[in-house]
N, CA, C and O of each residue as an XYZ file, in Angstrom:
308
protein
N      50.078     55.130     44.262
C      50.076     54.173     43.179
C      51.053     53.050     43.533
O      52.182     53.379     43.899
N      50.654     51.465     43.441
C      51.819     50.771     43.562
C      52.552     50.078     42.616
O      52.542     49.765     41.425
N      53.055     49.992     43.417
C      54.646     49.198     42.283
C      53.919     48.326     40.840
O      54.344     48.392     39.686
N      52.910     47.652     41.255
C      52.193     46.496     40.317
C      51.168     47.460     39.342
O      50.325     46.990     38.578
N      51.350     48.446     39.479
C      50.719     49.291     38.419
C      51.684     50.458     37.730
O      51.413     50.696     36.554
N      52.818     51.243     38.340
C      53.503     51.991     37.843
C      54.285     50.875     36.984
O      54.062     51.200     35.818
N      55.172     49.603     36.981
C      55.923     49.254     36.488
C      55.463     48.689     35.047
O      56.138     49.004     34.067
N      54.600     48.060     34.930
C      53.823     47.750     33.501
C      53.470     49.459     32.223
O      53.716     49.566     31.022
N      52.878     50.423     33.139
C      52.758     51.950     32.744
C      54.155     52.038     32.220
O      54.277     51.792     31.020
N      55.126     52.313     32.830
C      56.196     52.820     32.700
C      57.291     52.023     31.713
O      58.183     52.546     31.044
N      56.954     50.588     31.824
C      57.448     49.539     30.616
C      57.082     50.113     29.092
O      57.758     50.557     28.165
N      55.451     49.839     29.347
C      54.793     50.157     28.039
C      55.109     51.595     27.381
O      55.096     51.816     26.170
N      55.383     52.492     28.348
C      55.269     54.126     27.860
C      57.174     54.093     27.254
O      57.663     54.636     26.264
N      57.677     53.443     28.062
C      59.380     53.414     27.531
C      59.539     53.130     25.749
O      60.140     53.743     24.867
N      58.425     51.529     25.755
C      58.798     50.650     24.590
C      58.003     51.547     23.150
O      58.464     51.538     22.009
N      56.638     52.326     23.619
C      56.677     52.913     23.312
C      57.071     54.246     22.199
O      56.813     54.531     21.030
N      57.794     54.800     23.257
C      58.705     56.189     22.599
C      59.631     55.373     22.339
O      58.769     54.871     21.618
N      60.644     54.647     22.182
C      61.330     53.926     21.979
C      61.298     53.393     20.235
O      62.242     53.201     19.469
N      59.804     53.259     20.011
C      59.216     52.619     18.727
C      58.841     54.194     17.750
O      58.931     54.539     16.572
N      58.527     54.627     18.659
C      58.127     55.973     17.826
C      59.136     56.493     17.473
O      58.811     57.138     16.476
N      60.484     56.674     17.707
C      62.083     56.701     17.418
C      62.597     55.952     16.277
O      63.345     56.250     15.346
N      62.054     55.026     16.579
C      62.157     53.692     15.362
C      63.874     53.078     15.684
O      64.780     52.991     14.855
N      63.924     52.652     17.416
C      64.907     52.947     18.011
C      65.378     51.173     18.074
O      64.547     50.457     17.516
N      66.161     50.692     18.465
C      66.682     49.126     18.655
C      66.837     49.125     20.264
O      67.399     49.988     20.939
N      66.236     48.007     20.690
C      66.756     47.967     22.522
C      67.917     47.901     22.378
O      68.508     48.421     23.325
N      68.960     47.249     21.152
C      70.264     47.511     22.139
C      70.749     48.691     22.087
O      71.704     48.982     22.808
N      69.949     49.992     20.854
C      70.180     51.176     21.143
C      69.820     52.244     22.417
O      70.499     53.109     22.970
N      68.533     51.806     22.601
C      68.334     52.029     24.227
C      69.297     51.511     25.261
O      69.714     52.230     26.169
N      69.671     50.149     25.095
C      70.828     49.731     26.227
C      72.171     50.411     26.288
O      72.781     50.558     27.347
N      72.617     50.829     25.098
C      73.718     51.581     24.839
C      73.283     53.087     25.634
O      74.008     53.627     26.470
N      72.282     53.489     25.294
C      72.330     55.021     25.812
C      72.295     54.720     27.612
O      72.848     55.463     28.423
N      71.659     53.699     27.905
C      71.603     53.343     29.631
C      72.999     52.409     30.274
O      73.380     52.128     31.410
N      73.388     52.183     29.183
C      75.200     51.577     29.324
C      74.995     50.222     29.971
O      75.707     49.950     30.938
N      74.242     49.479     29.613
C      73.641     48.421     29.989
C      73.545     47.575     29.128
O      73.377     48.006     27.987
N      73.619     45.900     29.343
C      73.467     45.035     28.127
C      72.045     45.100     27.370
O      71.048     45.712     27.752
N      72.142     44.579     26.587
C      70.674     44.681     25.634
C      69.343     43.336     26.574
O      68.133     43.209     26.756
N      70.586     42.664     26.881
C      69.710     41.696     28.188
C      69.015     42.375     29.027
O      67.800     42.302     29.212
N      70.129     43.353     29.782
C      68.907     43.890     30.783
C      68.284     45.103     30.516
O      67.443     45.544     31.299
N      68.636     45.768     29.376
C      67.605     46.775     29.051
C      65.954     45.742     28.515
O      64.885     46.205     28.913
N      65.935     44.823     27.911
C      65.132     44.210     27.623
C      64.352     43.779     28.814
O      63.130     43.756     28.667
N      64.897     43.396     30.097
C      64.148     43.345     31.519
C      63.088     44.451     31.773
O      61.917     44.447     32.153
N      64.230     45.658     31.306
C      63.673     47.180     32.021
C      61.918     47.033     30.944
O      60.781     46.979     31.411
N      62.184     47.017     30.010
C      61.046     47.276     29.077
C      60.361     45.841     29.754
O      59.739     46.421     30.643
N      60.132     44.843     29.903
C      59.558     43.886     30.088
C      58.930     44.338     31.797
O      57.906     43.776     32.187
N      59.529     45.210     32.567
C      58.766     45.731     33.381
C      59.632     44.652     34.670
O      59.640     45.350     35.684
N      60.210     43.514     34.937
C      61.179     42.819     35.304
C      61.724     43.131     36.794
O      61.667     42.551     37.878
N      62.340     44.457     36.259
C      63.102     45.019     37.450
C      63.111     46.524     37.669
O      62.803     47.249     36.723
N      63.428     47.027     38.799
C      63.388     48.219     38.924
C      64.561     49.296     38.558
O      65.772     49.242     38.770
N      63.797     50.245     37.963
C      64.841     51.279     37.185
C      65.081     52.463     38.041
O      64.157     53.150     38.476
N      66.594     52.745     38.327
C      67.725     53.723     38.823
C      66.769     54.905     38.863
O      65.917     54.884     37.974
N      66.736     55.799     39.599
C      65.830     57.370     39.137
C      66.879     57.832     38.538
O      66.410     58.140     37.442
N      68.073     58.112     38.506
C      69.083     58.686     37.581
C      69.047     57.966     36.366
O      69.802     58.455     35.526
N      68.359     56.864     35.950
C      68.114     56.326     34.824
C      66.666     56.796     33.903
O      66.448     56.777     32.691
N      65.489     57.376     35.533
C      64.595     57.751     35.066
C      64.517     59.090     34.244
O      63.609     59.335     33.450
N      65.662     60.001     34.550
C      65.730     60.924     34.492
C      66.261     61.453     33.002
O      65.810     62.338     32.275
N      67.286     60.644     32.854
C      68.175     60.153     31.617
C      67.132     60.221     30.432
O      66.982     61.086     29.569
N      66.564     59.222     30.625
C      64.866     58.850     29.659
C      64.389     59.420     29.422
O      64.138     59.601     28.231
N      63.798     60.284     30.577
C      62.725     61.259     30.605
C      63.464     62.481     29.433
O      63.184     62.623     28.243
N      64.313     63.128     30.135
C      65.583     64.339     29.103
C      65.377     63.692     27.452
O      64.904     64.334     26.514
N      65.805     62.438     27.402
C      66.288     62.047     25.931
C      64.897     61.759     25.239
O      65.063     62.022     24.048
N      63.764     61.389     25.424
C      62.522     61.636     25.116
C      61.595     62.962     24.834
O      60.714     63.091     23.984
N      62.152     64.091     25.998
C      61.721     65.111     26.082
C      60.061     65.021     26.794
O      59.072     65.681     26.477
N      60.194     64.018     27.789
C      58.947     63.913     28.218
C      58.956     63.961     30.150
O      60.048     63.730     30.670
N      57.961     64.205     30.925
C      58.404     64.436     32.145
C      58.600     62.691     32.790
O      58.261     61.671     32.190
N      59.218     62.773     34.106
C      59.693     61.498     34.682
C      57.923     60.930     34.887
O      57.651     59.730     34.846
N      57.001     61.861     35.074
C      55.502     61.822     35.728
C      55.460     61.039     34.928
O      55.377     59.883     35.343
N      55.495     61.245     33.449
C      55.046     60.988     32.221
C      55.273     59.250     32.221
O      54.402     58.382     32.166
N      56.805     59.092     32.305
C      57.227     57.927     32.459
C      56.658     56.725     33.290
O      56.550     55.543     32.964
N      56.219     57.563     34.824
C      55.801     56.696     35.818
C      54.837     56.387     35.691
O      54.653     55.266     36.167
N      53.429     57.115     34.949
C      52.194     57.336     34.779
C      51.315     57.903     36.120
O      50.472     57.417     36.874
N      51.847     58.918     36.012
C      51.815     59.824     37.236
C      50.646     60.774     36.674
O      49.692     61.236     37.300
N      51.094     60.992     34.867
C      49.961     61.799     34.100
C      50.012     61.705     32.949
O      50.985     62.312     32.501
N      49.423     61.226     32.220
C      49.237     61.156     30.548
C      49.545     62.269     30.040
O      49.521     62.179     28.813
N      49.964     63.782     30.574
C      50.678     64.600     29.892
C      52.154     64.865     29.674
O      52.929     65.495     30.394
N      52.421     64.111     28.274
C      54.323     64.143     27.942
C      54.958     65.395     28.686
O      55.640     65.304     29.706
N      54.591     66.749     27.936
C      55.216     67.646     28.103
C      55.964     67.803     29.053
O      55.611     67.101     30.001
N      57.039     68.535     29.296
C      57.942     68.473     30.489
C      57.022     70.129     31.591
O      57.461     70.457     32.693
């Protein structure tokens, strides 16, 4: 899979669970210790995200990193 298809997947699936939380990006930026600027990149699909960041996400969602990357439409871990 390349980059120009995981990163839009993985934007959308973030902003997402993110909404289903009923969460604030700068509350997401806070949990990634990051300004609300560049957490707003990360969701905009922008730039590339840390795997220790992927991982972070994945845990605090309760969903697998696959899940995140769109590796597989199944959350479950």
């Amino acid at each position: 899979m390349s980059k120009e298809i995981i990163m839009p997947l993985f934007s959308a699936r973030i902003k997402e669970l993110r909404k289903e939380r009923k969460l604030k990006q700068r509350e997401m930026a806070a949990l990634l210790k990051c300004t609300e600027r560049h957490y707003q990149t990360i969701e905009y699909g922008q730039v590339n995200v840390p795997s220790l960041d992927i991982v972070l996400l994945a845990d605090y969602f309760g969903v697998s990193t696959d899940y995140l990357l769109g590796r597989t439409d199944r959350r479950n871990m």
